[in-house]
C-alpha positions, -999 to +999 in steps of 0.1 A: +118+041+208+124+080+214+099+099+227+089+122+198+089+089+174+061+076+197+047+110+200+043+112+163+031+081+156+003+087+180-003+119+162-005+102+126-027+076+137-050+096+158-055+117+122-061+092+101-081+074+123-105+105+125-104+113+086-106+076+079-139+074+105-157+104+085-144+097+051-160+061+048-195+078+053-189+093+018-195+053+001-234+067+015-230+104-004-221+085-038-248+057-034-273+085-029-260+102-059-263+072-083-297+067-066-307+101-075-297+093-110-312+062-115-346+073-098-351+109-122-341+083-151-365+059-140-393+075-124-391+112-142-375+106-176-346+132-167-308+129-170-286+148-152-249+155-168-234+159-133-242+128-113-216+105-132-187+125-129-199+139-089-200+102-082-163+094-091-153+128-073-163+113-046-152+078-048-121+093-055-118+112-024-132+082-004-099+058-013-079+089-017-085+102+023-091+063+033-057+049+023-041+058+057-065+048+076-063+014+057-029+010+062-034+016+100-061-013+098-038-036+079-066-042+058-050-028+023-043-058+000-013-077+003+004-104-020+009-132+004+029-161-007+054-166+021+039-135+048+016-155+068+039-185+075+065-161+089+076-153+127+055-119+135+089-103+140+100-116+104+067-100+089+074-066+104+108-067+093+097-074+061+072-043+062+099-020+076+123-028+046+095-024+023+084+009+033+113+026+019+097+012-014+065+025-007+078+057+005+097+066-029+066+055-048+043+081-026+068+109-031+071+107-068+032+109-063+034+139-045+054+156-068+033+151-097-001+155-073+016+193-063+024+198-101-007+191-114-026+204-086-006+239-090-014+234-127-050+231-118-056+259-098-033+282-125-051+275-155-085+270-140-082+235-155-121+217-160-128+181-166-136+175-206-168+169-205-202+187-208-207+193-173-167+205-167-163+212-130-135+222-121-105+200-111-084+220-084-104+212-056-103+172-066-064+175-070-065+193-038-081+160-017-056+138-040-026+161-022-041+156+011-045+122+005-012+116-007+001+132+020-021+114+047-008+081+036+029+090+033+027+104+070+013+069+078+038+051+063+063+066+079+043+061+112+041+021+098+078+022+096+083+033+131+058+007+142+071-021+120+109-009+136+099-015+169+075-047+167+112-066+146+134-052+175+113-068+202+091-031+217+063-018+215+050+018+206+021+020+231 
């Protein structure tokens, strides 16, 4: 593989790698926040209108911002009927034809992430509900997100290229 192929997928994974590393500490943030909730319930008799909806913000940023780093781990889900009993070159043949699949799918996501995202930040859109945050800076870590994991498909690609011609990228 050229040079600047192998430079790039160095790049892509060395990002994700580090975004994945720091993002998975949020599972932590969001356990505290639903312990906060369920301890003022329980032990103070409050409610707080925020802790729901702060909880699945940051879930979604945590698979949002993880799913490259998933992919780089192999460890996203994968429908195996015939995968595992296939040559390892086979398999990454198989994932390099594929990825042109997964790569429309992402980019039809992008566009609709940028749209609504742009729509977001235009009409100062808020979540319907009593608290109502606001939901530009949400569709803002879907964007990133969506962008992290397209940049690491196409690094999978390269990767996947290589490993069915016989190479290596490292």
């Amino acid at each position: 593989m050229p040079a600047p192929i192998k430079s790039y997928v160095r790049c892509v994974d060395a990002v994700n790698r580090v975004v994945g590393r720091c993002v998975m500490w949020l599972v932590f943030v969001m356990m505290g926040v639903l312990l906060w909730s369920s301890g003022s319930r329980t032990l103070f008799d409050t409610s707080y209108i925020w802790v729901v909806e702060t909880a699945q913000f940051v879930m979604t940023g945590y698979y949002l911002l993880g799913g490259g780093y998933s992919m780089q781990l192999d460890s996203h889900v994968r429908m195996d009927l015939l995968y595992s009993r296939w040559a390892p070159r086979t398999r990454a043949a198989a994932d390099a034809l594929t990825a042109g699949l997964m790569l429309f799918y992402l980019a039809v996501l992008l566009v609709g992430g940028i749209s609504s995202t742009q729509y977001a930040i235009a009409y100062g859109q808020k979540n319907y509900s009593s608290w109502a945050p606001p939901l530009a800076p949400i569709k803002i870590v879907m964007v990133i997100g969506i962008i992290l994991m397209l940049l690491q498909v196409v690094a999978e690609f390269f990767k996947d290229l290589a490993k069915a011609r016989g190479e290596t990228l490292e």
